[in-house]
C-alpha positions as CSV (number, residue, x, y, z in Angstrom):
1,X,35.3,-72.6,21.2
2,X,32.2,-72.5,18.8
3,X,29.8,-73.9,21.5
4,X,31.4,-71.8,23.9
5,X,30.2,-68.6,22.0
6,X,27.1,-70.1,21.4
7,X,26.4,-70.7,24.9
8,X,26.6,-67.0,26.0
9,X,24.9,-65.7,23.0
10,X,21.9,-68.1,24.2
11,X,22.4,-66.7,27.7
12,X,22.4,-62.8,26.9
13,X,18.6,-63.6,24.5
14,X,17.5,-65.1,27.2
15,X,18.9,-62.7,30.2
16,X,17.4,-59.6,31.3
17,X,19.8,-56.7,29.3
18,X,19.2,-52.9,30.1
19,X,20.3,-50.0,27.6
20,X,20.8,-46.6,29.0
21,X,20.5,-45.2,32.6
22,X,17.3,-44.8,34.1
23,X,15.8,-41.4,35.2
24,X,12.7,-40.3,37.0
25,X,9.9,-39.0,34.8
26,X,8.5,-36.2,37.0
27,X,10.3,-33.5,36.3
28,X,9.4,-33.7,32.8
29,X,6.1,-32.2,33.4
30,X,8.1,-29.4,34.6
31,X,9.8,-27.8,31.3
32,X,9.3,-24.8,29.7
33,X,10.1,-24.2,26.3
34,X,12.2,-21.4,25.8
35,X,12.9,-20.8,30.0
36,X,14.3,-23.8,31.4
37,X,17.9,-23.9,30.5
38,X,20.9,-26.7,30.2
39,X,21.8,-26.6,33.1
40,X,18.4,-27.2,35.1
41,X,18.1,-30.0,32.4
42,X,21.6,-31.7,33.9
43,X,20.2,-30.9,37.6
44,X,17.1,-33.3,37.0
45,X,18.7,-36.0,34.6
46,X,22.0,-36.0,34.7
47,X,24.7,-36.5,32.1
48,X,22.5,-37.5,28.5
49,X,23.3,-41.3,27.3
50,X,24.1,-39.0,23.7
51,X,24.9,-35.2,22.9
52,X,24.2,-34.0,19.1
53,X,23.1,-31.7,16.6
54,X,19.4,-31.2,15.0
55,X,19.5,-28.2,12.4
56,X,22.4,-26.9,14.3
57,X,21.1,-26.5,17.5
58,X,22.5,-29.1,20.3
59,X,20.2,-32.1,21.6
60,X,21.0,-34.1,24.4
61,X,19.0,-37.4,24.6
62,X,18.1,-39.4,27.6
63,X,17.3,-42.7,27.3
64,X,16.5,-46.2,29.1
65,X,15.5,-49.8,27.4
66,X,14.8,-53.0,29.5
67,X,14.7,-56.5,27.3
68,X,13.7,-59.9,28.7
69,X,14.5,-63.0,26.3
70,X,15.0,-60.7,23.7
71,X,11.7,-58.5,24.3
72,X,11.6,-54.8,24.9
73,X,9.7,-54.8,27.9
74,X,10.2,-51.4,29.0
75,X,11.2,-48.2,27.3
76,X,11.3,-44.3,27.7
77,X,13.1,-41.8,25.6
78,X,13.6,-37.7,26.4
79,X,15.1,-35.8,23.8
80,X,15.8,-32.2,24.0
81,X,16.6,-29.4,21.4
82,X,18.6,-26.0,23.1
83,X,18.3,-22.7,21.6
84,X,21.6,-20.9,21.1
85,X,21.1,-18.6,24.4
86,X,21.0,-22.8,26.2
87,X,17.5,-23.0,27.5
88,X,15.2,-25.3,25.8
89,X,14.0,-25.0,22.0
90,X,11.9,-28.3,22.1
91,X,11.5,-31.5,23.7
92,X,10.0,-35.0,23.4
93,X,8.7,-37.8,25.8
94,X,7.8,-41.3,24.8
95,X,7.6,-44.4,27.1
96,X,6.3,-47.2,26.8
């Protein structure tokens, strides 16, 4: 049983795993602080990977991660703040 576990432990380092679900990057050029609201947001990305709070006001958070043996090979991250009337406080971008 031991080398059994050990065997797919070795297998998932060395496999390609992906975190997340991916979404295009365009349409982040596209928002507008305090105009574009929640619902546009869903109509580009889809449902966030996580819903929160930040100082409370709500943040969704899109993200996707591809590792390789272990690696992150490929990464990109959008997190977005709402203002209380729904259309967007803030935002972030990173990628790598």
């Amino acid at each position: 049983m031991r080398k059994l576990w050990y065997l797919v432990l070795t297998l998932a380092l060395w496999g390609c795993v992906t975190y997340g679900r991916d979404f295009g990057t365009t349409p982040v050029r596209d928002i507008q602080t305090n105009s574009t609201t929640q619902r546009e947001i869903f109509g580009l990305f889809g449902e966030p990977v996580r819903k929160g709070l930040d100082s409370g006001y709500e943040t969704w958070t899109y993200s996707y991660h591809t590792y390789q043996m272990g690696q992150l090979v490929a990464s990109k991250e959008l997190y977005v703040v709402f203002n209380k009337d729904n259309t967007v406080r803030s935002y972030s971008f990173t990628t790598k």
